[in-house]
C-alpha positions in Angstrom: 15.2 -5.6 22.2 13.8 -2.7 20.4 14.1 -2.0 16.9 17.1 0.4 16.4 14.9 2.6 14.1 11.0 3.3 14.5 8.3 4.1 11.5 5.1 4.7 12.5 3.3 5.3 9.1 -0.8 6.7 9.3 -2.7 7.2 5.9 -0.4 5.3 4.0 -3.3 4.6 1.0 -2.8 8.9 0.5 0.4 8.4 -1.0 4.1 6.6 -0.8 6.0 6.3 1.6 9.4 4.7 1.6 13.5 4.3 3.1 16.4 3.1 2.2 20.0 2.5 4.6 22.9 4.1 2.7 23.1 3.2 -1.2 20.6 1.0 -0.9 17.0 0.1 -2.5 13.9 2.0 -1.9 11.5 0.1 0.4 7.9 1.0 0.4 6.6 1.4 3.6 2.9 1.5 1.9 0.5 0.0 4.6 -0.8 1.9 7.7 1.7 0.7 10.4 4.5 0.8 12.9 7.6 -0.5 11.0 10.6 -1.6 12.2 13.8 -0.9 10.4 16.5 -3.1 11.9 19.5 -3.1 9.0 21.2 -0.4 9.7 24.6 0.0 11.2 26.8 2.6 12.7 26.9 5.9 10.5 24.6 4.2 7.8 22.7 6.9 6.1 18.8 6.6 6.5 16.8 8.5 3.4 12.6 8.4 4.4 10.4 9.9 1.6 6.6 10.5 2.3 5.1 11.7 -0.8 1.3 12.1 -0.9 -0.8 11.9 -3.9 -2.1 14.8 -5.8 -4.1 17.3 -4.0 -3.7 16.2 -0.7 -0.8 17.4 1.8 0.9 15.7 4.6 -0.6 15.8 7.6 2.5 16.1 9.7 5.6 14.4 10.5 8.3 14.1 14.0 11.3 12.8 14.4 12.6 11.6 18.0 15.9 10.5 18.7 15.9 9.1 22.2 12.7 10.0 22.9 13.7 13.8 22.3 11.9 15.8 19.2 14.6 16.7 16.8 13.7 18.7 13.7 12.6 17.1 10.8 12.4 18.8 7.1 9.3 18.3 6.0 9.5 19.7 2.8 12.8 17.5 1.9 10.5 14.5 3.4 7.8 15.2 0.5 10.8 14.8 -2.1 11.5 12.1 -4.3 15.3 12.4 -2.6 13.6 12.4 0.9 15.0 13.7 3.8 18.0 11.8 5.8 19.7 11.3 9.4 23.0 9.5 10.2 22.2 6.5 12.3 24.0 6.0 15.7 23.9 2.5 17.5 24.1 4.8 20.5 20.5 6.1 19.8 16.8 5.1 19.4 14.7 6.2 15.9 11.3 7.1 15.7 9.8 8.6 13.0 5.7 9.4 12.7 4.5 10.2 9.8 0.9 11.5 8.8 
């Protein structure tokens, strides 16, 4: 079975990069990777931040819900708030970030 929600994480060493489901605690996501974020439920709130260290920028980011692109705020992403999706069971996740 695949993991509900996808984090494929490049150049992790330029900066931190981290989710949490809901209320939760911040999880650092800090090693060059595909991650697999599997507790979640049905309309759980998922928060990813991917802040990079000083003087260097994100390189990019996508978000794909079933395969389709969907937008993704990049400039929320870079925050120490993050940027956030309602999770459906009905739906795959996968998030690149560069």
């Amino acid at each position: 079975m695949l993991s509900p929600i996808r984090v494929e994480v490049e150049n992790a060493q330029n900066g931190t990069t981290r989710y949490k489901v809901s209320e939760g605690e911040w999880i650092g996501l800090n090693a060059s990777q595909v991650w697999n974020i599997d507790n979640v439920s049905n309309g759980d709130t998922v928060t990813i931040c991917a802040i990079p260290n000083a003087q260097q920028e994100l390189d990019g980011a996508e978000f794909r819900v079933n395969g389709m692109m969907e937008p993704i705020d990049g400039a929320a992403l870079q925050t120490e708030s993050g940027w956030s999706f309602t999770y459906s069971e009905d739906n795959t996740y996968q998030i690149s970030i560069g």
